[in-house]
Each structure stands twice: as structure tokens, then as C-alpha cells.
SEPAKE-419346 format. One record per residue (C-alpha): z, y, x; residue number from 1. Coordinates in steps of 0.001 Angstrom, whole numbers, m for minus. Layout:
BEGIN
SITE        pz        py        px   pos
SITE         Z         Y         X   NUM
...
END
This chain:
BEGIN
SITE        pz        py        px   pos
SITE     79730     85337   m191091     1
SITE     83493     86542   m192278     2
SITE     84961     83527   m190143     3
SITE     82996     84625   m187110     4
SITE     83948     87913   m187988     5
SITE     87503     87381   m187576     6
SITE     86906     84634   m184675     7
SITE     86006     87951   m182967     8
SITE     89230     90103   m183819     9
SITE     90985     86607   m182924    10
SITE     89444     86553   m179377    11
SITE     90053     90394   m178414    12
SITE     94127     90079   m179913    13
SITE     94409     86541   m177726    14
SITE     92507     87927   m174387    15
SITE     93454     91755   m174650    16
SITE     96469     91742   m176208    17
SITE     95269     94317   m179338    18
SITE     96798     93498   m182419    19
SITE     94673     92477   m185381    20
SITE     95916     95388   m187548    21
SITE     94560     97966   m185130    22
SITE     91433     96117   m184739    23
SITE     91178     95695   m188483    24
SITE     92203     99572   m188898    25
SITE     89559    100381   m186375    26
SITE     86509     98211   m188169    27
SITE     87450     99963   m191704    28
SITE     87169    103062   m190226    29
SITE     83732    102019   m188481    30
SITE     82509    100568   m191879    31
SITE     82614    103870   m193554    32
SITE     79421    104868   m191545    33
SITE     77486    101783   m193273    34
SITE     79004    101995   m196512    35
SITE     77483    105576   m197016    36
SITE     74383    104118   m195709    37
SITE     74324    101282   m197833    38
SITE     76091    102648   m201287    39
SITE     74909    106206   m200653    40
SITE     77397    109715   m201009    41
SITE     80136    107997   m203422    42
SITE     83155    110211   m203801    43
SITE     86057    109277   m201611    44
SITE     84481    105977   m200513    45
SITE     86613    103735   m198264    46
SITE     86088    100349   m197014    47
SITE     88665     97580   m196515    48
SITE     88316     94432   m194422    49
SITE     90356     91341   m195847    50
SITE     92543     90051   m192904    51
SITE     92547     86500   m194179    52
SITE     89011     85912   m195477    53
SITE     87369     88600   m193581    54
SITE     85651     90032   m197264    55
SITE     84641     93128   m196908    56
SITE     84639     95264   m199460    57
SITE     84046     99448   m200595    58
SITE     85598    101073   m203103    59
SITE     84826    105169   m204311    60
SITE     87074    107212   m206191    61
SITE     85216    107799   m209364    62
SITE     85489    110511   m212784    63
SITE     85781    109042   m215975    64
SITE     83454    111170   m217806    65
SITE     81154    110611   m221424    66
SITE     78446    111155   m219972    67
SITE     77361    110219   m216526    68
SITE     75083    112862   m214548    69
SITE     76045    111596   m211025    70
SITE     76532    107849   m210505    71
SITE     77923    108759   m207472    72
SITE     80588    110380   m208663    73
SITE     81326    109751   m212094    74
SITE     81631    106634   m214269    75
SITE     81426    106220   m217767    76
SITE     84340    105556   m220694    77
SITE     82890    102220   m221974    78
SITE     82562    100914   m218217    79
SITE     85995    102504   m217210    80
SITE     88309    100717   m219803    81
SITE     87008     97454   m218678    82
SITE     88648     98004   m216154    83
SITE     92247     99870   m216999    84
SITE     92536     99854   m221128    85
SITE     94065    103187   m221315    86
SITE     91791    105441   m219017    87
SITE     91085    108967   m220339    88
SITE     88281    111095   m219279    89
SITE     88927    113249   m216508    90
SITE     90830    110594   m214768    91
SITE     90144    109253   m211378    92
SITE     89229    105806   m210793    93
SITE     89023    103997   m208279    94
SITE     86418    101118   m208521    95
SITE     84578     99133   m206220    96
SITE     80873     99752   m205402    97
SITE     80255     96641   m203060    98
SITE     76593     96228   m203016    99
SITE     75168     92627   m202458   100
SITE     74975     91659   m199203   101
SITE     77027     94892   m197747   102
SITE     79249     92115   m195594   103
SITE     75834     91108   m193464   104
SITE     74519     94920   m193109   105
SITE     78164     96143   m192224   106
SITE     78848     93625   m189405   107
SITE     75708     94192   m188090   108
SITE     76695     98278   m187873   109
SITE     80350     97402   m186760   110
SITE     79139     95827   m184095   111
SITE     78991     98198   m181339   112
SITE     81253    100202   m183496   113
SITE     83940     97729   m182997   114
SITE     83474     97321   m179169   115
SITE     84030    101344   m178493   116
SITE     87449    101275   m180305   117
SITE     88448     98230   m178665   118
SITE     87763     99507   m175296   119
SITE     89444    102710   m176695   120
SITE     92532    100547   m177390   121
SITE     92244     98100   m174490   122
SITE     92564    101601   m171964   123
SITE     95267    103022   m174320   124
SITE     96945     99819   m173378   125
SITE     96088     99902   m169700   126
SITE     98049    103557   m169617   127
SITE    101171    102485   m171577   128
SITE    101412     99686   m169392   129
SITE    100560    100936   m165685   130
SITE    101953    104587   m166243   131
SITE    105250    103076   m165159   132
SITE    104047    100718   m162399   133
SITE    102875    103461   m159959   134
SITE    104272    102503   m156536   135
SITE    104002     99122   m157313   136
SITE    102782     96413   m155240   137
SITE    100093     94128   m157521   138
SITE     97983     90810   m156710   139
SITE     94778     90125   m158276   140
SITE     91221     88421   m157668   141
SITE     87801     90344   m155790   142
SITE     85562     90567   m158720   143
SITE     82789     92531   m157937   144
SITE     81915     95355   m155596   145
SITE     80155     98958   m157200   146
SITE     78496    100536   m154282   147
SITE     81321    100377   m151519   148
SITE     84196    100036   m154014   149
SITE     85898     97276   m154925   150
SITE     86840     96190   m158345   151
SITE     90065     93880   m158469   152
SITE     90629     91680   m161665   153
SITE     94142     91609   m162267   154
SITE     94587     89390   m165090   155
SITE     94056     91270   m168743   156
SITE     92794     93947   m167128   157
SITE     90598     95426   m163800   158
SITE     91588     97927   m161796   159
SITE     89450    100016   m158720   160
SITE     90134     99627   m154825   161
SITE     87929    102833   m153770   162
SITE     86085    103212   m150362   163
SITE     88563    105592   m149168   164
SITE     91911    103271   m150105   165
SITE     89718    100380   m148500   166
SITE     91133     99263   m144860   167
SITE     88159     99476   m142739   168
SITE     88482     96559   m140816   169
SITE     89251     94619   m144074   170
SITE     86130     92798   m145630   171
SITE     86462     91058   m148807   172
SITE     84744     88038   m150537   173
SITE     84176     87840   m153943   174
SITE     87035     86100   m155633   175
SITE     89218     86258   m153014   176
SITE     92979     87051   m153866   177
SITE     94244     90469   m152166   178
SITE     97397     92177   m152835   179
SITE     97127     96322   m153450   180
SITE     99669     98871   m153767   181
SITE     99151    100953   m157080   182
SITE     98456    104381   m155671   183
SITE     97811    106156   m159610   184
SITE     96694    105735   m162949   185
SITE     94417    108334   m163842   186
SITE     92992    109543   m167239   187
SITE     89496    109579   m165905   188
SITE     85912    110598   m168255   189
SITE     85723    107209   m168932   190
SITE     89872    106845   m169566   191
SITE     92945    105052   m167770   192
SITE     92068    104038   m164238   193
SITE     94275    102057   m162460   194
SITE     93436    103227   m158613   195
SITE     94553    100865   m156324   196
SITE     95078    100889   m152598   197
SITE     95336     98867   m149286   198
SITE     95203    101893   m146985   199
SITE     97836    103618   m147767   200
SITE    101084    104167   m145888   201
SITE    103284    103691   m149319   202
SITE    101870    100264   m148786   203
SITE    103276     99436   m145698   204
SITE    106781    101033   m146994   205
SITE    106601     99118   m149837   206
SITE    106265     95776   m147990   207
SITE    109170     96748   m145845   208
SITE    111645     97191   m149081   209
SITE    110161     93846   m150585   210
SITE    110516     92091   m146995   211
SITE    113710     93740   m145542   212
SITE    117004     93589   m148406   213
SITE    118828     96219   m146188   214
SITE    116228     98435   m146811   215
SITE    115646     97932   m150715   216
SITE    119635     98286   m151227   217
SITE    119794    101671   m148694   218
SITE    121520    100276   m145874   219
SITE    118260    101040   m143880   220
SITE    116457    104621   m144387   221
SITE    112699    104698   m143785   222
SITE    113019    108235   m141996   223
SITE    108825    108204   m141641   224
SITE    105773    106045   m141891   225
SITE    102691    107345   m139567   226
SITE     98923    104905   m139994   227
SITE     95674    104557   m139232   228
SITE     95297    101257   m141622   229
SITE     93440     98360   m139548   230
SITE     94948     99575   m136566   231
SITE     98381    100716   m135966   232
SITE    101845    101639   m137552   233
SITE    104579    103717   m136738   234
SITE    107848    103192   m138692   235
SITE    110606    105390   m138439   236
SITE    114363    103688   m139369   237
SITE    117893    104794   m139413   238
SITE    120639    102705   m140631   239
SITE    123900    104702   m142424   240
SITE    125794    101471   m141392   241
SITE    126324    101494   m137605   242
SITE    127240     98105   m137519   243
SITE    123195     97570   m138699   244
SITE    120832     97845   m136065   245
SITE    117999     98610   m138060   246
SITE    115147     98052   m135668   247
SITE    116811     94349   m136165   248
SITE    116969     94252   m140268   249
SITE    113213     94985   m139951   250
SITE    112396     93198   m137686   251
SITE    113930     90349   m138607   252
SITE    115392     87118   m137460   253
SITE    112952     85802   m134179   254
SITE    110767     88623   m135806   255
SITE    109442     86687   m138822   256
SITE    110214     89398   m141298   257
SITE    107848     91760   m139654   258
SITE    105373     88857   m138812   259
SITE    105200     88465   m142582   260
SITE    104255     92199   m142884   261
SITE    101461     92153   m139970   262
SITE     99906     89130   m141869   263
SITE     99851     91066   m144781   264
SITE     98292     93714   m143079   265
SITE     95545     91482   m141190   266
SITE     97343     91745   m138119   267
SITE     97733     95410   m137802   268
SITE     99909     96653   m135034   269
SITE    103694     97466   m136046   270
SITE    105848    100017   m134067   271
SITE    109372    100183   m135328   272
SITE    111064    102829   m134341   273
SITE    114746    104253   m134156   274
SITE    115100    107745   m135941   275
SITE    116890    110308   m133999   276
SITE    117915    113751   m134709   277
SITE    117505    114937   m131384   278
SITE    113633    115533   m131152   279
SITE    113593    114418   m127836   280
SITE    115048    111179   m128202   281
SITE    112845    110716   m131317   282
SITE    109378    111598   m129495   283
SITE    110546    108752   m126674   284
SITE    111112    106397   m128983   285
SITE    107577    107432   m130855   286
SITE    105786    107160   m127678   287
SITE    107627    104251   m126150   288
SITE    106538    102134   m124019   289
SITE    105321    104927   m121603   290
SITE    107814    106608   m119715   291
SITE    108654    110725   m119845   292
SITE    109279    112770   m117340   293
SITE    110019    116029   m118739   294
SITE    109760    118174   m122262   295
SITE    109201    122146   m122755   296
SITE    109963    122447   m126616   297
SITE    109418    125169   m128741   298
SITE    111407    124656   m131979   299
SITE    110108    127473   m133742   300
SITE    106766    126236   m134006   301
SITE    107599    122188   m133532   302
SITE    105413    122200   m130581   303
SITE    106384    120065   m127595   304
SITE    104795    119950   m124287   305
SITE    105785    116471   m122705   306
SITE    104928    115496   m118679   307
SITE    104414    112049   m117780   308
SITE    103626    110459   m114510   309
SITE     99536    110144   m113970   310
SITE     99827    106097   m114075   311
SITE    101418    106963   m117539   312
SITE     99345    108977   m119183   313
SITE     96806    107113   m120462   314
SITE     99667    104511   m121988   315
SITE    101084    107594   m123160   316
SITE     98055    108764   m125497   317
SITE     97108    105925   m126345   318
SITE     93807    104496   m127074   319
SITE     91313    107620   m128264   320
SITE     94956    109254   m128503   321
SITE     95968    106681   m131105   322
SITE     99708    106726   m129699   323
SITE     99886    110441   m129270   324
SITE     98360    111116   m132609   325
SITE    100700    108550   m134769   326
SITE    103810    110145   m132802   327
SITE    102321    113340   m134042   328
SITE    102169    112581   m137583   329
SITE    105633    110674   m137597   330
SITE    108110    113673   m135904   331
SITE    106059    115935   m137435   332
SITE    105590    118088   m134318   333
SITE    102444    118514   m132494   334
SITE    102560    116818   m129340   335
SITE    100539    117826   m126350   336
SITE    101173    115241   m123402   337
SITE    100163    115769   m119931   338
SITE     99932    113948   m116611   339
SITE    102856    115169   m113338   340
SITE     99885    115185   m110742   341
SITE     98195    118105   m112628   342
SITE    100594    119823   m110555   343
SITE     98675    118800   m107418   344
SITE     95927    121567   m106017   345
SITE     93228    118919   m106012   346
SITE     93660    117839   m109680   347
SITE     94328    121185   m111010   348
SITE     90994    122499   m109627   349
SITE     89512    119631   m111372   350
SITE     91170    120402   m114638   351
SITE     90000    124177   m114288   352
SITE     86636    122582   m113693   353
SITE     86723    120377   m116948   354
SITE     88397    123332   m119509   355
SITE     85298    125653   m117967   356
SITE     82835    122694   m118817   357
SITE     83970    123042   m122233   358
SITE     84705    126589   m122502   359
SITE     81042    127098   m121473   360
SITE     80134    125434   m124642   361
SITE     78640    127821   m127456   362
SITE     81743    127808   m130514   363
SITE     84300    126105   m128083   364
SITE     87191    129010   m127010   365
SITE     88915    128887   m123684   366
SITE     92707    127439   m126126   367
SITE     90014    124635   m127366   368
SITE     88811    123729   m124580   369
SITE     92578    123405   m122222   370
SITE     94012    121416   m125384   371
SITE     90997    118942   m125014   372
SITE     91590    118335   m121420   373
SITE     95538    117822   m121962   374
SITE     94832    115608   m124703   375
SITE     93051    113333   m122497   376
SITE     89128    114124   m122935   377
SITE     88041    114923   m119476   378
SITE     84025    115347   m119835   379
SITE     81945    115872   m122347   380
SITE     81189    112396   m122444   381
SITE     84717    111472   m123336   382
SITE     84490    113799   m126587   383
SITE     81456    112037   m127107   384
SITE     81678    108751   m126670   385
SITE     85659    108290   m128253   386
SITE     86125    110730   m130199   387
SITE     85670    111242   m134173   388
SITE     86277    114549   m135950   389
SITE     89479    113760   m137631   390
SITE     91009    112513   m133980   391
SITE     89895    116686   m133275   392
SITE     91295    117845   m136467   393
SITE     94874    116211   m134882   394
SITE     94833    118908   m132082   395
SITE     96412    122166   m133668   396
SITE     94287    124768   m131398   397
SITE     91311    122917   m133354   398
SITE     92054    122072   m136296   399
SITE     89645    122814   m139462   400
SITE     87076    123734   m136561   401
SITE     86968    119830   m135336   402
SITE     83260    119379   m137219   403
SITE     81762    122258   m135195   404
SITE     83434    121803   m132107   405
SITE     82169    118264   m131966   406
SITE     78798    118970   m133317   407
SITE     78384    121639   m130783   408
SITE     79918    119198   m127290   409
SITE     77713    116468   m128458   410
SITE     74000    119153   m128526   411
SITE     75718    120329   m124994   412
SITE     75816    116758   m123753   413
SITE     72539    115872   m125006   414
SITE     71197    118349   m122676   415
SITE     72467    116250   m119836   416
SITE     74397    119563   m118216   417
SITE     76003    118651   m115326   418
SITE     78648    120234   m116495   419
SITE     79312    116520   m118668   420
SITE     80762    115207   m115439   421
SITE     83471    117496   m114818   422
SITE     85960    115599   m113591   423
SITE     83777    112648   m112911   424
END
């Protein structure tokens, strides 16, 4: 039983990397527990675990006394100097109390003992080695899912992909090999996490510096980094060399640097951008390819007002007001885009007619509803059928509001008003 014994500490030092010592350390200090049981309340008992053989052995510290009242915590003369010659009494002794068989019935308690302070020491590890590795980029292998999570083996230890760093057009198959950017390591109830993530944008920036040198030794500046993982990326670049065109460096030669990125990212759509510090130059790069007209901006609350042609619009915003909303995120100024012909009489009555659909709405104020029309949603429909509460949250005269406001245009709509087909 000693051999398997230390067959055990064997395995966990070879597969977790804990060294004997502490596992030996951490059994004599589990042993205790039995000893007591098994030997009963000796004075200053301690245990000791042989690393070699694997004997197991307790020893109590024991008076030498003439006469013995308490076996457990004194010993007599006669038995003393057998063995040291020259004990007195009132001296301490320490002699060993090993009762037969105490190497089955402590293994047998160790057990599960043993297992807590090696995970103890096994997460101890995890921290000292991950604390450092935060903004990392890792590989490892699908090894099980817990409810919508992921759990990602990555070699000597397993870290979580949760539901909300997952990209959700991404499924994965059990041992499949996925790469994940370390977002933390967090001392959890349960103790070091290693959280890892495929969602988000640090991942994407990370790529670039691993992909792109001029980036990783500074010649390029990642001025911004705007996603909605699965779908589309906005990348914002400024070289300090101007003889680097740094649309190019990332990009890369007949574009396989970025190519490498998008497979990466399961084909993901990559916009890379030129910073500017000229907002206006920086929102038509954002929104390129659609063409601006015009821009009314208000720099004290980083609000612009852009006017496109009517055949633009719709390139303009974007898909659900994908484009719009990245370019958002990216300058950091809200951006409220609107078509030229708006100007006309015939369209303007019908954009009166479509903010007074909306305004008639119970919880929806006449600044909601105008921003939804000049973000794109024409009817009540629209709202309905393309639009998700965060894409509501975007627009700044909604904000925090976006779960009533939506909650409250899709009970309008299920009404069928006739109002829905505003501008119809």
C-alpha cells in the first residue's frame, strides 16, 4: 500500500507539476486527523510520511514521570531510558505511538484529504503562473461544455470560455483546437479561474500585433478597435512613420496578413481604417464606402449630425445600423446620419408621419421617437423586426430606456395600428 501510496504523489508531481515535498507536507498534515482517531489525545502528536518507503509513522511528545496516570501524556522511567539512557523525570520525550496497522486506516482518511490540498496547490499554481499571462493569446483543446460555457483544456491545466466571451456565430465540437485571448484570472469561491475569451476586441488587437511586426515594434498605433464578434470590425491605425502606410502594414502584402486574421476570426468582416485627428475626416473613413454630403458638429457634446444622399443612406447605416453603430463606438462620438431628400416636402411629411407613429406610443417621447426615424427605423415594424435592445441602447436620446422603449413598440405593433405603416 506505501508503494501505491507514493505511485500517487508520483503521478500528481509528473502531471501537475506539485512537488513531492508539498504533497508530502500536505498528507502529514492530513494524517494528524487519523492519528488522533486512531492513537487517541496524545500530547503534541505529529505524523511523518517517509518519502522513500512511504512508512508512515506518529510520534507524541511524552512526560517522563514515576508514575503514569495518563498514558496519553506521560511515560514511565523504566520505559523512557530504553530509549535515551540518561532521561530524568520531568523531561519531554518524544516517542513513537504507531499503532498496528495505522498505515492502512491513515491512507484510507488521507484520501480525500490529499485530493483537497492538491487541488489547493494545483490552483495556487494556476495563479502564479497565469497572473502574468493576462492579455495573452493561448491555444488549447474543447473539453467539455457546462450549460452554455465552454471549458478549454490547455495542457496542465483548464481554463473557462463563458457564454458571454463566446462568439455567437462560433460553434464548437468537443476536442476541437481553438485559440482564446486570456481576458483575467480571477480568485473565484472555488479559487484561480483562468477566464478566457474569443469575443473580445483585445482579441482582435492582439492578433494584429502577433500578425503585423510594425505594429508589435510601434511603428503602427492601433488608435481604436470597435466589434460586434461574428460579424464585423472596425480598426483604427496611424503610423508615426509617414513613409508607412499603415492601412498597408495591416493589411499586408496581396492582403494575406489580414486574411490570416479573418480566418482566425471565422471570416468576420475587417474594416481598417486610417486615424485622423480631424473628426470629420475620421467619421468618413469610419463610414466609408458611403459617400457624405455634409456634417453639423457639435464638439462640446461629440455629437455629429452627418447628411448623405437618399441612395446612400442605407449603405451608410449599415445593416440594422451595424456601420453607423461600429463608427459610433470607434470615434467615440454619437453619430446620427440622415438622408439629403428629407429636405423634400413629400418626404418630410412622411418623416413627421413616422416620428408621430412613434411618439404616439405610451413611454416613447417626441426626442425618441425623431432619433429612431434618423437612425433608419421607419415603422414600427422596422423596430420590430431588426432591431435588438442593445442596437437601441446605441442611440443616446435612448439609451438605458432601450428595454422599455422596445417592449412598449413591439405591444403597439401587436395591435396592428395603422400607425405601423408610417412611411410604408
Amino acid at each position: 500500500m506505501n508503494a501505491d501510496f507514493l505511485a500517487i504523489l508520483e503521478y500528481w508531481e509528473r502531471e501537475k507539476g506539485i512537488s513531492k515535498d508539498v504533497l508530502v507536507g500536505a498528507v502529514q498534515e492530513a494524517l494528524i486527523s487519523a492519528a488522533k482517531k486512531a492513537v487517541g489525545p496524545a500530547r503534541e502528536l505529529r505524523c511523518t510520511i517517509s518519502p522513500k518507503t512511504g512508512d508512515i509513522q506518529a510520534f507524541a511528545k511524552l512526560i517522563v514521570s514515576d508514575k503514569v496516570v495518563s498514558k496519553h501524556d506521560q511515560i514511565s522511567l523504566n520505559e523512557a531510558r530504553k530509549k535515551k539512557a540518561d532521561v530524568q523525570i520531568g523531561e519531554e520525550l518524544e516517542v513513537e505511538v504507531t499503532p498496528t496497522g495505522f498505515g492502512r486506516i491513515a491512507a484510507q482518511f488521507a484520501k480525500q484529504a490529499l485530493l483537497t490540498q492538491v487541488r489547493r496547490a494545483e490552483k495556487a499554481l494556476i495563479y502564479e503562473e497565469f497572473k502574468d499571462r493576462v492579455g495573452d493569446i493561448v491555444s488549447g483543446t474543447v473539453r467539455r461544455f457546462e450549460r452554455s460555457d465552454v471549458i478549454v483544456d490547455l495542457g496542465r491545466y483548464e481554463a473557462l470560455l463563458p457564454n458571454r466571451e463566446r462568439v455567437p456565430t462560433e460553434e464548437y465540437q468537443i476536442g476541437e483546437r481553438i485559440r482564446c485571448f486570456v481576458k483575467a484570472v480571477e480568485n473565484g469561491a472555488h479559487g484561480p479561474e483562468i477566464i478566457l475569451s474569443r469575443a473580445a476586441p483585445e482579441f482582435v488587437l492582439k492578433l494584429f500585433k502577433l500578425e503585423v511586426s510594425e505594429i508589435a515594434n510601434g511603428t503602427v498605433e492601433v488608435k481604436g478597435v470597435a466589434r460586434e464578434p461574428g460579424f464585423r470590425t472596425k480598426l483604427a491605425v496611424y503610423s508615426r512613420d509617414s513613409k508607412v502606410d499603415p492601412v498597408g502594414a495591416c493589411v499586408g502584402l496581396r492582403g494575406q496578413r489580414v486574411k490570416n486574421i479573418v480566418r482566425e476570426l471565422n471570416n468576420e468582416k475587417m474594416d481598417i481604417i486610417k486615424w485622423d485627428t480631424n473628426i470629420k475626416t475620421y467619421l468618413t473613413n469610419a463610414l466609408a464606402p458611403a459617400q457624405l454630403k455634409s456634417f453639423t458638429i457639435d464638439e462640446a457634446n461629440h455629437i455629429a449630425k452627418i447628411l448623405v444622399s437618399e441612395d446612400q443612406l442605407s449603405l451608410a447605416i449599415g445593416k440594422r445600423g451595424q456601420n453607423a453603430r461600429l463608427a459610433s463606438r470607434l470615434t467615440g462620438w454619437a453619430v446620427n446620419i440622415e438622408a439629403e431628400a428629407v429636405a423634400s416636402v413629400g418626404i418630410e411629411d412622411k418623416v413627421q408621419h413616422a416620428i408621430a407613429a412613434f411618439a404616439s406610443v405610451p413611454g416613447v417621447t417626441p426626442e425618441m421617437a425623431a432619433a429612431l426615424v434618423n437612425t433608419g427605423f421607419h415603422a414600427l415594424e422596422d423596430v420590430v423586426t431588426q432591431a435588438e435592445e442593445n442596437d437601441l441602447r446605441e442611440i443616446p436620446q435612448i439609451g438605458e430606456q432601450a428595454g422599455v422603449v422596445l417592449a412598449a413598440i413591439k405591444a403597439e405593433a401587436a395591435k396592428n395600428s395603422p400607425l405601423a405603416g408610417a412611411l410604408g
